[in-house]
N, C-alpha and C positions, 0 to 999 in steps of 0.2 A: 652621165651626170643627171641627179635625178632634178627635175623642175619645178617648177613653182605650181605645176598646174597637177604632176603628178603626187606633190604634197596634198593640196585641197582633196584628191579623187581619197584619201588616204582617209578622211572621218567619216562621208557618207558610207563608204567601206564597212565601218566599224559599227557605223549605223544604222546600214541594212542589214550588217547579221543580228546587231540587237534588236530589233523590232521585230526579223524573221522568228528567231528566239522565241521571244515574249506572247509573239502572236501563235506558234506554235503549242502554249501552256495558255492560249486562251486569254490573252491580257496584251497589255500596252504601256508604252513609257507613262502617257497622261495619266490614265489608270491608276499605274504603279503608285506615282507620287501623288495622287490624288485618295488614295487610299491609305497611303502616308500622314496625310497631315488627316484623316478621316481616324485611325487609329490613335494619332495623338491628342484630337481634341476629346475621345473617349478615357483618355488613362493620365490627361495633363492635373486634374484632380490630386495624386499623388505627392505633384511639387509640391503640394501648400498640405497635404494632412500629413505625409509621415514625418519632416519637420515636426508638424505640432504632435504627433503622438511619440516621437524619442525623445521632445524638448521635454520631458516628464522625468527624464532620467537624469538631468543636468547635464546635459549634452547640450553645446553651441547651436542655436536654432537657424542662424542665419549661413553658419556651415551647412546645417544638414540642408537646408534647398541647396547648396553647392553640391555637395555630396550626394543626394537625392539626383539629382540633372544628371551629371559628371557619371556615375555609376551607369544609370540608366541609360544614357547616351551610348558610353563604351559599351555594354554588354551589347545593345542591341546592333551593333554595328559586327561584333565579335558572332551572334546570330545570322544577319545578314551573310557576309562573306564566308564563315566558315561551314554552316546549312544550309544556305540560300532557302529561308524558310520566312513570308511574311509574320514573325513572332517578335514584341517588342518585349523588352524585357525592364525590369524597375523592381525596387524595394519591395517586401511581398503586401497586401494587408491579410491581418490575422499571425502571418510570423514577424510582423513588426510588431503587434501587438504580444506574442509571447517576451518577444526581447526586452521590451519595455516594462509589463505589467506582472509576467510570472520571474523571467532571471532577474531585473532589478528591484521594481518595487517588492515584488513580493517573496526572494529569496534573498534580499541585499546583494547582490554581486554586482558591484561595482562597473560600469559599460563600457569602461577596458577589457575587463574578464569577460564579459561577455562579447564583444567582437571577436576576442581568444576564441574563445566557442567556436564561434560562425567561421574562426579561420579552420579551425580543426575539421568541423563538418563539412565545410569545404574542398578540403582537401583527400576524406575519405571517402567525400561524391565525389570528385574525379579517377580517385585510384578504382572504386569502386564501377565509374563508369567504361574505364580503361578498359576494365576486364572483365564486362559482361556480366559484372554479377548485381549490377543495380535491378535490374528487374526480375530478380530470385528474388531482393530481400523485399521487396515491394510487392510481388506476388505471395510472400508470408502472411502479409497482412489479410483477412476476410474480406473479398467484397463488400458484406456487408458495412464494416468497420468501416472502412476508408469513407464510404460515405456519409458516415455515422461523422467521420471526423470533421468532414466538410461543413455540415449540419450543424455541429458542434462550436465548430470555428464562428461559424457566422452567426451563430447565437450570441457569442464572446462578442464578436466584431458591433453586434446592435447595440447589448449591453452598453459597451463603453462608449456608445453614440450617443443613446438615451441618459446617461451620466453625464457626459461632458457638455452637454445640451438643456443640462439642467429640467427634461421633463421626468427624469426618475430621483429621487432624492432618496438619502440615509433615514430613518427609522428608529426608535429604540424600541417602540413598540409592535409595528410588521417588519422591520428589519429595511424595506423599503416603503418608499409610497412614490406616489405622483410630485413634481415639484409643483411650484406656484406658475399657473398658468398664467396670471396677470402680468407675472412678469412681463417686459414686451421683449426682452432679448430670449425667451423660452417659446413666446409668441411666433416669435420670428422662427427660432430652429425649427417648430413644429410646422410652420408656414412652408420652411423647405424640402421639410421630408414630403408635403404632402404634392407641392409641385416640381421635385425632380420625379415623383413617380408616376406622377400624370404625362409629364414627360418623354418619361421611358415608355408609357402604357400607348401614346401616342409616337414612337418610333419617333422621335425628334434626336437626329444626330448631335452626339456632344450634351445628351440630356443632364447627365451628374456635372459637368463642367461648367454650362450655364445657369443648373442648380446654384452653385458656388458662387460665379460672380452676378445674379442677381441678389440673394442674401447679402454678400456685401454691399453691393449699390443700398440696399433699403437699410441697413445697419449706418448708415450716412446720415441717416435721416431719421433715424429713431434712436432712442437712448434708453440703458438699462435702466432696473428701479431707484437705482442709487444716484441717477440722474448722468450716467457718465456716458459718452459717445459709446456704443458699438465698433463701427467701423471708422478707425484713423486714419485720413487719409496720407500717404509716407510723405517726407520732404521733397522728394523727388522718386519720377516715376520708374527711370531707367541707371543703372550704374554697373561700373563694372564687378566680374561676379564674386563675391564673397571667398575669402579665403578656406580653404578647408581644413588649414594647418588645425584648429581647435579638434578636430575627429578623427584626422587621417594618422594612419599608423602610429596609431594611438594601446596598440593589442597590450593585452597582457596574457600573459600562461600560468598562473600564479597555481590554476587548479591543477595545472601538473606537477607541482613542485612536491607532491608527497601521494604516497597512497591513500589515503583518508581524502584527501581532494579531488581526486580521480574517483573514485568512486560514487562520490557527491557528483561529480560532473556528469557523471557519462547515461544517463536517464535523462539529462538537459539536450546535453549534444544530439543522443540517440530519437530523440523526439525533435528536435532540428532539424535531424536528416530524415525522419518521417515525414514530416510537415513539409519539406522541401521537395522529396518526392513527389508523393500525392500530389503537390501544386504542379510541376514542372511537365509530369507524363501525364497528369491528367489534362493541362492546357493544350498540351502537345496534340496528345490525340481530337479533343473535343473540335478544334482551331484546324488542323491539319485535315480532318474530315469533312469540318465544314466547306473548306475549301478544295476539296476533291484529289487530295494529293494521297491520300492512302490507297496502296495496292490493291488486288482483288481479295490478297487476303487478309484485309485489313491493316498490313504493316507501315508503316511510315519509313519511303528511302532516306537515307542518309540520317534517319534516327540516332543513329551513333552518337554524330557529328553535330547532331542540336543536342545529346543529353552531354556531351563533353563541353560544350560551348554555355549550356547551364551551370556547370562544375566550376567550369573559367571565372562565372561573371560569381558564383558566391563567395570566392578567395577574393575578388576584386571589391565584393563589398566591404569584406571584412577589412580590407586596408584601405580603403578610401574614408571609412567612417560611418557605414549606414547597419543596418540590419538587411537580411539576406534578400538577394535579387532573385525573382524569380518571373519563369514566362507570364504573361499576361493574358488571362480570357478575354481583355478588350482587344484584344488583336484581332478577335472575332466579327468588330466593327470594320475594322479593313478587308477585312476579305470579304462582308456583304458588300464592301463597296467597290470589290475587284482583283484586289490584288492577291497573288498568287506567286511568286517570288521575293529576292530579300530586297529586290528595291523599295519595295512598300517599308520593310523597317529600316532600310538604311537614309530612309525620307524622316522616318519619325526618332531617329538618332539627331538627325542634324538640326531637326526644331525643338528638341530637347537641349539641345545645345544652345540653342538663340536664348531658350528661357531662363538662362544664366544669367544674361543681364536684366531681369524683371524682378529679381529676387526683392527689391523693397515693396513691389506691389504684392510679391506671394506671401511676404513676412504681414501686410495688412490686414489679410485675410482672417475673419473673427473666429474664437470655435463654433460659434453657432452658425457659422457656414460650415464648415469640416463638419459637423456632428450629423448633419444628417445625410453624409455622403456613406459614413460607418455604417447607418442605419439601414440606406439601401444595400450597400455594395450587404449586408448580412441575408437581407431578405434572397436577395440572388442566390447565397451561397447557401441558403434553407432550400430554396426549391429543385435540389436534388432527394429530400428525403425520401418522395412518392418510388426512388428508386428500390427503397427498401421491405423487403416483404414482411409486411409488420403483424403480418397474422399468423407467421410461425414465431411460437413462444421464442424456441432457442434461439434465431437470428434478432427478433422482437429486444431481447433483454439484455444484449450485450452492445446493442446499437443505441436504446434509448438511455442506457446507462451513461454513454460516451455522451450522446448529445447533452445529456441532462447535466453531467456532472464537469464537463468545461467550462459552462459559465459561471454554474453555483457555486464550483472549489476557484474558481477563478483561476486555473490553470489549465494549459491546454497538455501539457503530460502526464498530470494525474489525474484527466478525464481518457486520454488514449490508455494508459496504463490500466484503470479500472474496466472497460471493456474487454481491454485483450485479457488479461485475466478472467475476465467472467463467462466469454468465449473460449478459453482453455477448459475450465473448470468445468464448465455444460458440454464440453466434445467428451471429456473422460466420463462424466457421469452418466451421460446417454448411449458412452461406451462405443464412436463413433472419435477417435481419436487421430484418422488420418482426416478428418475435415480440417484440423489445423498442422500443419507444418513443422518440422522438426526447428526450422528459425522461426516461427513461431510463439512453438512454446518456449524458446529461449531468451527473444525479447519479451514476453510476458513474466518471466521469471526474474530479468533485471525491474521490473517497475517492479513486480513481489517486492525485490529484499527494498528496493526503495520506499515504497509505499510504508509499510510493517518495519523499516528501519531495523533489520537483520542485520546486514554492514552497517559500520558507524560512519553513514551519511549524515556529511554537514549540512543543516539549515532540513 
């Protein structure tokens, strides 16, 4: 009969192979979950911007911090246990920004049709990752390009920082200008961009997150030109969390319902799963090397198993109510600070969870603290262009086209669309035609008939 005493020997048991474990990949329990809440205070930022950047859509704001939490929570937990990979996972920025600013504002599609979308692309990122063919279709893309798109993204991501922050304004005569610096709520954003970067420049953990809730402490205490508070302080600080029902499986399919809608979609979709991509294997790797975890030959074990566990979490966003989930480069924060298994994100799942009851101090939060979290988080995602070799013309003119024409056309697919075509059309002419890929030039020929509106594409 087993004893009381032989129960107790039964956890240190459990506990000396975990430790052995952990200490064997170079880490430690304290570590782990220290690394945990070190990645979460680098990515907590999210709860209070992609709210405010889908509330553009008339989408429920105080769901989406539900939904934004709740999403980001489960996927990263769905990381943890099924990769055991320190990777936290959350709504993307730059593909929350296409959902919002190119599918709804700017093609009308409704943010039911478009969670539709995000289920669909979700769904052919996992069949696609089932069967080994996600990294054929992501190896079509050019080198070049893909960072062209990064570049591009985060050029988009400033744009709408610098807008929503009021120091870029509308035009009739430059088309933009400068806003009113007197403002003091412009004052203020411009005050934030310039001390979360001092911040950052200073390696101060949680730099964009303290960004955040300093701007609103001072928004307390200053008021816009029109004399009105900045920052409201809520009725109360803590409550329980916001229902999701306003977002949550909410999908529509309506673009499937005929061929002319289908065809309209699927340059949306296709650039969905572009964007998903690039985000997903390029965190993977960048994060996974940082922390020492790639083979000699550069590969990533159990890669599989995080790009399926990617797959998982963007069908889960699409029913829960958000724009696409995608791995996180601040993960990258945790693993300077140690961690190297999935206990570090299964630490920063469960204090995503906590910030479910905080939702009236996240719904506080002014745009003119969000705006220049946009603004960094863009400059970041500019400082891969030096990767591009910008002194050969042909790589030069298909990369700065993509960069240039994402934020101008204010779409992030008919800036990837205009590159890969223009990188088509320079591989034929220079008569160097296997530099791009026979899915290559296929996906370059779906944005053609889109672009040039060949098929009777809607909108």
């Amino acid at each position: 009969m087993p004893s009381a005493s032989g129960s107790s020997q039964a956890s240190p048991s459990w506990y000396s192979r975990l430790t052995s474990s952990l200490a064997s990949q170079g880490t430690s329990l304290g570590t782990e979950i220290q690394a945990g809440f070190t990645t979460f205070a680098a990515m907590a930022y999210i709860l209070a911007v992609n709210p405010s950047m889908l509330a553009v859509t008339g989408m429920d704001k105080a769901a989406l911090v539900s939904s934004t939490a709740l999403t980001a929570a489960l996927s990263t937990l769905i990381m943890a246990f099924v990769a055991r990979l320190p990777i936290a996972l959350a709504p993307g920025m730059g593909i929350n920004a296409f959902f919002a600013f190119t599918l709804c504002l700017g093609k009308g599609i409704p943010w039911s049709e478009a969670l539709g979308m995000v289920m669909v692309n979700g769904i052919i990122f996992l069949l696609l990752s089932m069967a080994g063919i996600r990294e054929r279709i992501l190896g079509a893309i050019p080198q070049p390009l893909k960072i062209a798109i990064t570049c591009g993204i985060g050029l988009f991501i400033t744009f709408i920082g610098l807008k929503n922050g009021g120091i870029v304004v509308a035009s009739d005569a430059t088309f933009i200008q400068h806003g009113n610096f007197t403002d003091p709520a412009v004052a203020l954003c411009l005050g934030g961009v310039l001390l979360i970067i001092c911040m950052i420049a200073l390696r101060v953990p949680g730099a964009i997150l303290l960004g955040i809730i300093s701007v609103s402490a001072v928004g307390l205490f200053v008021h816009g030109a029109k004399g009105e508070a900045i920052t409201t302080l809520p009725s109360e600080y803590f409550s329980t969390p916001a229902s999701i029902a306003p977002v949550a499986f909410k999908l529509s399919f309506n673009f499937l319902s005929s061929w002319q809608g289908f065809l309209a979609a699927l340059p949306l979709i296709l650039t969905l799963l572009l964007v998903d991509m690039f985000d997903n294997i390029g965190t993977l790797v960048a994060v996974t090397k940082r922390a020492g975890l790639l083979d000699a030959a550069g590969r990533l074990p159990r890669a599989g198993r995080a790009l399926v566990a990617d797959s998982v979490a963007t069908i889960l966003s699409a029913l829960c109510g958000t724009s696409t989930v995608v791995s996180y480069i601040e993960s990258a924060a945790g693993v300077e600070a140690g961690g190297r298994t999935g206990i570090t994100a299964a630490t920063t799942a469960v204090l995503m969870l906590l910030a479910l009851f905080l939702t009236p101090l996240i719904l506080a939060v002014p745009a003119v603290a969000t705006a220049p979290v946009l603004i960094v988080v863009g400059i970041f995602m500019l400082q891969s262009v030096t990767e591009i070799r910008i002194q050969d013309f042909h790589t030069a003119a298909p990369a700065a086209l993509t960069i240039i024409a994402i934020p101008f056309m204010f779409s992030i697919a008919e800036g990837i669309g205009l590159g890969l075509i223009a990188f088509a059309v320079l591989a034929l002419v220079r008569r160097d035609p296997r530099s791009l890929s026979v899915t290559g030039y296929l996906i370059a020929a779906v944005f053609f008939l889109k672009l040039f509106q060949i098929f009777p594409f809607k909108g």
